[in-house]
N, C-alpha and C positions, 0 to 999 in steps of 0.2 A: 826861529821856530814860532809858528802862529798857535792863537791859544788853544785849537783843536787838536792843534798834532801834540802839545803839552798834556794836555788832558786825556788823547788817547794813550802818551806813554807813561802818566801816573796812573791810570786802569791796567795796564799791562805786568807797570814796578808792583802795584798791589795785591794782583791776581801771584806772582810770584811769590810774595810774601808770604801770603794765604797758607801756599802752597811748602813754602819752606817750613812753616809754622806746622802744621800737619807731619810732614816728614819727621821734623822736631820731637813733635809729640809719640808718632809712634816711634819710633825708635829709643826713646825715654822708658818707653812700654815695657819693651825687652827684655828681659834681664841679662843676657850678657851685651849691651848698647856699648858701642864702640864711641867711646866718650870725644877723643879727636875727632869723631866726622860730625858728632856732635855738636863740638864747639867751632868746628868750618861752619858748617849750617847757620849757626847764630853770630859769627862775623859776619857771614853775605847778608842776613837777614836783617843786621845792624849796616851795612852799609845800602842795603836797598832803601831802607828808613832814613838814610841821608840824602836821598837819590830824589825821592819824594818829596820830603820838604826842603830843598830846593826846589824843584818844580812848581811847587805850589806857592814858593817866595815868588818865582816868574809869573805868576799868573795873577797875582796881586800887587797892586801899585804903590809905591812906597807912598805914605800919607806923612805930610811936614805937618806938625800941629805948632 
């Protein structure tokens, strides 16, 4: 994967996140929030945030000091 196609699929994993994060929130809102789909949302939204910085470890070159 070249650094463009990286960088357009950490804008993609972020634009997702964004959007889980929103969902999150209204749903929070609620008052009867169906707490399971709640905390689905915030596992995906935790593994999207692993998804990313990987990505972003690929796109930066390890530096020996």
């Amino acid at each position: 994967m070249d650094g463009s196609a990286i960088e357009a699929r950490i804008a993609t994993l972020e634009q997702e996140h964004r959007d889980l994060d929103d969902s999150i929130l209204a749903l929070e809102g609620q008052g009867n929030a169906d707490q399971l789909q709640i905390q689905r949302l915030k596992k995906r939204k935790l593994s999207l945030r692993d998804q990313i910085s990987t990505l972003h470890s690929m796109l930066v070159p390890d530096i020996i000091a």
